[in-house]
C-alpha positions, 0 to 999 in steps of 0.5 A, spaced: 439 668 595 438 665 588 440 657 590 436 658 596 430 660 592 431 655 588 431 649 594 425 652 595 421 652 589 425 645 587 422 642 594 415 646 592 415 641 586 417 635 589 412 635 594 406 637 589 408 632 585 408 627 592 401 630 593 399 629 586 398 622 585 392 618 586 390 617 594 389 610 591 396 608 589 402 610 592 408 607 589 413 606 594 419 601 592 421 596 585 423 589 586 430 587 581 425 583 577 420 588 575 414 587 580 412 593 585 408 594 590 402 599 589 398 601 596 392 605 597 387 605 602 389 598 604 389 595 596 395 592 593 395 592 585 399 587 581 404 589 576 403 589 569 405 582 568 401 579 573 395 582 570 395 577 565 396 571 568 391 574 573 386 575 567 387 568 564 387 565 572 380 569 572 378 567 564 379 560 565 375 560 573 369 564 569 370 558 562 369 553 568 363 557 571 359 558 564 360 551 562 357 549 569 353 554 569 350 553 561 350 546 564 345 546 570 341 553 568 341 553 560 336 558 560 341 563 563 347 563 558 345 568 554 344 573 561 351 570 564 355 571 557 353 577 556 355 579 563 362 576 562 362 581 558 361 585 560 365 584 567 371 583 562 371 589 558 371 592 565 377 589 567 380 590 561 378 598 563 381 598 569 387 594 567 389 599 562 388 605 568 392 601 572 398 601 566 397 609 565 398 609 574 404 604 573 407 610 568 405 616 572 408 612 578 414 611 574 415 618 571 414 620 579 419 615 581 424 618 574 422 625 577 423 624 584 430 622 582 432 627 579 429 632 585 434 628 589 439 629 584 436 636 584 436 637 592 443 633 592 447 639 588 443 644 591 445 641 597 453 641 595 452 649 592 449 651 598 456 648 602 460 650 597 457 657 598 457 657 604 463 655 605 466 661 600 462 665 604 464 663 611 472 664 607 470 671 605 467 671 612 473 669 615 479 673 611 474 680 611 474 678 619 482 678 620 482 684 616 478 688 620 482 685 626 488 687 622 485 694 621 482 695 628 491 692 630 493 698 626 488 703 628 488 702 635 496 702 634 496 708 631 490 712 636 495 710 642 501 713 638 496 720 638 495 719 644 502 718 647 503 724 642 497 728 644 500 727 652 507 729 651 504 736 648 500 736 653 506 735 658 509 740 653 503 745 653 503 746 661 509 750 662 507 754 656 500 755 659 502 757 666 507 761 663 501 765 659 498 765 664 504 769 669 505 773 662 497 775 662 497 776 670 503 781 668 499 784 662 493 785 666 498 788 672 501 793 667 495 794 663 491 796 670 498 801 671 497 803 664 490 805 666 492 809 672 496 813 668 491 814 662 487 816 667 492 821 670 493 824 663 486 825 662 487 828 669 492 833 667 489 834 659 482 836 664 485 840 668 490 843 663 483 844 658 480 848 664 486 852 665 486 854 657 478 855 659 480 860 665 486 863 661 482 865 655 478 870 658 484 872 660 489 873 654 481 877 650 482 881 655 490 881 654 489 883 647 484 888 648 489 891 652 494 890 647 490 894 643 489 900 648 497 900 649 497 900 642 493 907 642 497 909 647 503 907 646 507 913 648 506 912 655 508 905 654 514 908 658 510 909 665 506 903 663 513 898 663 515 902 669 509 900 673 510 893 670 518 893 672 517 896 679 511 891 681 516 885 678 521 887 683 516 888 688 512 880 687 520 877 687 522 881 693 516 878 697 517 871 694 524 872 696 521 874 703 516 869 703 521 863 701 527 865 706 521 866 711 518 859 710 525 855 710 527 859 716 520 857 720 522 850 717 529 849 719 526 851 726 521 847 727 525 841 724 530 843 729 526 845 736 521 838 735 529 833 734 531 838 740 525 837 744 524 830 742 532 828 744 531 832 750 525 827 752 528 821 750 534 824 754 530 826 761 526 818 760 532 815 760 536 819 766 529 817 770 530 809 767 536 809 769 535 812 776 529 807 777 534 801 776 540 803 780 534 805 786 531 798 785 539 796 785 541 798 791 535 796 794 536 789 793 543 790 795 542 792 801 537 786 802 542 782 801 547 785 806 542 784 811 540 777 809 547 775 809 548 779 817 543 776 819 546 770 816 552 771 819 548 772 827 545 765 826 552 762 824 556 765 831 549 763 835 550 755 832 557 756 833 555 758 841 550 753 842 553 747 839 556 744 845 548 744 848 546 738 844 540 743 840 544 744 833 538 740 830 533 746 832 538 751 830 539 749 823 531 748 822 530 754 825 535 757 820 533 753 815 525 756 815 528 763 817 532 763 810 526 761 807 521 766 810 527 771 808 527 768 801 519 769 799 519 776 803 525 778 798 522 775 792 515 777 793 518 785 793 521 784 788 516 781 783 511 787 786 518 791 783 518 788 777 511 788 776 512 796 778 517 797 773 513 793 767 508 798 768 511 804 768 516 802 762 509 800 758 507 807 760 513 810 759 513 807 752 505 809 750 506 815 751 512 815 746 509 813 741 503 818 743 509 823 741 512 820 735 505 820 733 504 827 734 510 828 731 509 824 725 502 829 725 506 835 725 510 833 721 505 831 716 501 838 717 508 842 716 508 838 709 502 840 707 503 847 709 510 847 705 505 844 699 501 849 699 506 855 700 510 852 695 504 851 690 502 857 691 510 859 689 508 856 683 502 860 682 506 866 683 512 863 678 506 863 673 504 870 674 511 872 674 512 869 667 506 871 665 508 878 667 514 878 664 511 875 657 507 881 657 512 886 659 517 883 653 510 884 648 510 891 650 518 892 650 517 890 643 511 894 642 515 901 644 520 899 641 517 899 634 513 905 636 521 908 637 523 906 631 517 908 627 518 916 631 526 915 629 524 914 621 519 920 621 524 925 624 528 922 620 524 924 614 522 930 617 529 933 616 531 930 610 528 936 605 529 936 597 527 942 592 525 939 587 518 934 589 520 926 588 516 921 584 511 918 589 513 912 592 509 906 595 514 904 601 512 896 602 510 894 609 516 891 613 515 885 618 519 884 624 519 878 629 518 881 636 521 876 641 522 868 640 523 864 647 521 858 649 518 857 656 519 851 660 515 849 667 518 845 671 515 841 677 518 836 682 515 831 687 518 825 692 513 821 696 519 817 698 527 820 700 530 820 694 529 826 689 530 827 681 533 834 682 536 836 675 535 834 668 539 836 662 536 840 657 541 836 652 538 829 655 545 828 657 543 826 664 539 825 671 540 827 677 538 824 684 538 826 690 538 822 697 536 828 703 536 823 709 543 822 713 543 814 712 545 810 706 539 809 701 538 803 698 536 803 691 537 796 688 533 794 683 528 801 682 527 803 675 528 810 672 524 812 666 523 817 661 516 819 658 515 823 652 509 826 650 505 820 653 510 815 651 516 811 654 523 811 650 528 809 656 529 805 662 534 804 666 535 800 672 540 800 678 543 794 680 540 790 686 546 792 691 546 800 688 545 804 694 546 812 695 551 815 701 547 819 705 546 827 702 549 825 696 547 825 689 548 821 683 548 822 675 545 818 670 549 819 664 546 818 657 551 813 652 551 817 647 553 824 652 560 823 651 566 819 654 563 817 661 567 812 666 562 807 670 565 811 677 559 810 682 555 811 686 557 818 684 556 817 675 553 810 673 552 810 666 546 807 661 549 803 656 542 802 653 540 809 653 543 814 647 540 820 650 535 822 655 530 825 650 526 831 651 519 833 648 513 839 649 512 833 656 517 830 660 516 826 665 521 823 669 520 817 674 523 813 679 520 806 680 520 801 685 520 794 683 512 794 686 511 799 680 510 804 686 512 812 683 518 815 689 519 820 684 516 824 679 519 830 675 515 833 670 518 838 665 512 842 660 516 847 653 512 851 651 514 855 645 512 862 645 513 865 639 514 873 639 508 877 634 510 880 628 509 888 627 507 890 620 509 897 620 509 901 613 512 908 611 506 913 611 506 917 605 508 924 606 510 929 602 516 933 604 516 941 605 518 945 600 522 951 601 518 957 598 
């Protein structure tokens, strides 16, 4: 930017000092000998060195003038001379301004050639700069260039990085994908069985709130047995004999129940077989009548047959056995359409009456599946109803261990007063403060079992001791259960599984036992004994659950198991004070 601005200025100069010059003269070129040629305005000005001679040519033309002049006009010589003088003077004026603009000129011309000079170094700097530039120009270029190679190199490293983590990610992301699939499956399966919790905790909440008035009125009936605890006695006989009474009829109504079961079972398998037997006498007799008539149609086909034979045979001689054979010919195919329309009206009558035979088949499965259906609900209902009086039976025999308790601290405190009543002293004893003695009743643990199946293998026994599980197949054909999952549920969470192999199948009315590893020394003997070598011990809690699981994540089997410690009450008893008799 500097050196082109000193172009500017330098250019500037040379053209005000070009421009500043008298439009008169202008100074164009000098000859080697000095002289030079002056133009302004169409007028060519001597050198200083023809001035003279010009002066003294003019001098000597102006003396020859005068002389003339003086000569014809005497009387003007004074007026001529004075103007010579005048013009000389003039001259000598105009002579020297023209050798101040020859030395202006010349100055011009020394400065003119020092701006070329000037110009002609600016000129090389500017080329010498903008050479150095363009060389600058050109290696920052190949820089970039060389940047832009490695950058691009180095992105399509990134790229092909980035795309071979791509192709990496892609499984993982489909198998976080399958992974969340499952997660949200056995989140959903969860959520069922949080909502069966909070089923079971509401129903056991109102249960606890239907008990409560209950067990108020059992503790003010504590109370009032406890007033009277002398009849305690008839109470408890009262209590036992009413026992006795329920078990007996939930002896009757179990026997009763498994009784009209098994007829019911056995009357429908017999009707039902009876059924399918009389359908098949009258299918069979069906076919062998539509068999028979078809045969006897071919032995009349084949005497009629036979007849036109012997007739051909008779008439050959008569020059007509080409009538015979067409007549026989159309003979065989009416015979043939006839016995072919029959029997597809047969066939078409014996479709008919199989498909109805078999509609109304499944008519009677489906009527059997429904009575069956309400004989299971029937049995549900009876055996639910069985729980409930299992459940007053040993709410029952809770009460009557409170009150044997209760009787039996009564007795023992009768014991100690007639004990004390018949030890007499004569002299009368220091006053005593007998201290209050505890006694704990009774302490059990109550266990509340039940078991559910939708499938046709049941859990039918845990150990108390978590050493195995039973399962049972009540149906009479193999059952198989590849693949099914047994597991263990403690207090709301799961700490065992085990899964059976996928060709385990159980033998019909057999049953098989999970062991635990840690139960001892058991030998893999199935289908009879498996053992879980992942499985210490079948762990029990307050709640168990026990579950079988098809791989579907459908429950086939379900046994629940409630503990309950019921701690005995404590009856404080203290010695009354009492003075003993004395003997007067």
């Amino acid at each position: 930017m500097m050196k082109k601005q000193s172009k500017r200025v330098v250019a500037t100069r040379s053209q005000k000092v070009v421009t500043s010059t008298p439009r008169v003269v202008s100074t164009t070129s000098y000859s080697r000998s000095g002289a030079s040629t002056v133009a302004g305005d169409s007028l060519s000005l001597p050198s200083p060195l023809s001035s003279s001679s010009m002066s003294t040519s003019m001098m000597s033309t102006r003396g020859s003038t005068t002389t003339s002049s003086t000569r014809r006009f005497a009387s003007s010589s004074s007026r001529s001379f004075i103007r010579e003088e005048d013009e000389r003077e003039e001259m000598i004026t105009l002579n020297d301004r023209l050798a101040k603009y020859i030395d202006s000129v010349h100055a011009l011309d020394l400065d003119s050639s020092r701006a070329q000079l000037l110009d002609v170094s600016i000129v090389e700097a500017r080329q010498t700069a903008m050479a150095e530039i363009r060389a600058i120009f050109e290696k920052e270029l190949d820089d970039a260039r060389r940047l832009h190679a490695e950058e691009r190199e180095r992105l399509k490293g990134e790229c092909a990085k980035y795309k071979s983590e791509l192709s990496d990610l892609k499984p993982r992301l489909k198998s976080a994908e399958k992974e969340k699939n499952e997660a949200k499956k056995r989140l959903s399966n969860l959520e069922s069985q949080i909502t069966e919790k909070d089923n079971r905790i509401r129903f056991l909440e109102e249960e606890l709130n239907r008990v409560k008035p209950e067990l108020n009125n059992k503790d003010k009936q504590l109370k009032t047995a406890k007033i009277e605890i002398e009849n305690g006695a008839i109470i408890r006989e009262q209590l036992e004999k009413k026992i006795r009474d329920l078990q007996k009829d939930l002896e009757l109504q179990e026997e009763y129940y498994k009784k009209q079961l098994e007829k019911a079972q056995g009357a429908w398998d017999e009707t039902l077989m009876a059924e399918w037997e009389k359908y098949i006498d009258n299918l069979n007799v069906s076919l062998s009548d539509d068999l028979r008539q078809v045969r006897e149609q071919e032995m009349d086909q084949e005497t009629e047959e036979n007849e036109l034979t012997r007739m051909l045979t008779r008439i050959k001689g008569f020059g007509v056995s080409e009538f015979a054979s067409e007549l026989r010919k159309l003979k065989g195919d009416i015979n043939v359409k006839d016995q072919n329309d029959t029997l597809v009206a047969r066939i078409m009558d014996l479709e008919a009456q199989l498909r109805k035979e078999r509609e109304a088949h499944v008519d009677a499965l489906s009527r059997r599946d429904l009575e069956i259906e309400e004989v299971k609900e029937t049995v549900a209902v009876r055996v639910q109803k069985y729980n409930d009086l299992l459940q007053i039976k040993l709410r029952l025999d809770k009460e009557i261990a409170t009150f044997r308790a209760l009787l039996e601290g009564g007795e023992a405190r009768l014991r100690k007063r007639a004990m004390l009543s018949d030890s007499f002293q004569e002299d009368t004893p220091p006053r005593e403060q007998p201290q209050p003695k505890r006694r704990r009743i009774n302490d059990e643990v109550q266990v509340t079992r039940s078991s559910t199946t939708s499938g046709l293998v049941s859990i039918v026994e845990t150990d108390n001791d978590g050493n195995f599980i039973k399962l049972h197949n009540h149906t009479d054909s193999d059952q198989s259960i590849g693949g099914w999952e047994l597991q263990r549920i403690v207090d709301g969470g799961l700490v065992a599984t085990f899964t059976f192999n996928n060709r385990f199948s159980m033998n019909p009315g057999h049953e098989v036992t999970i062991w635990a590893s840690g139960s001892g020394n058991k030998v893999q003997n199935p289908p009879s004994d498996v053992v879980s070598k992942d499985t210490e011990n079948w762990t029990k809690g307050d709640s168990t659950e026990t579950l079988l699981v098809r791989p579907d994540g459908e429950v086939m089997a379900k046994c629940t198991e409630l503990r309950e410690h019921v701690h005995g009450e404590f009856i404080e008893t203290e010695a009354r004070e009492f003075r003993p008799c004395l003997v007067m």
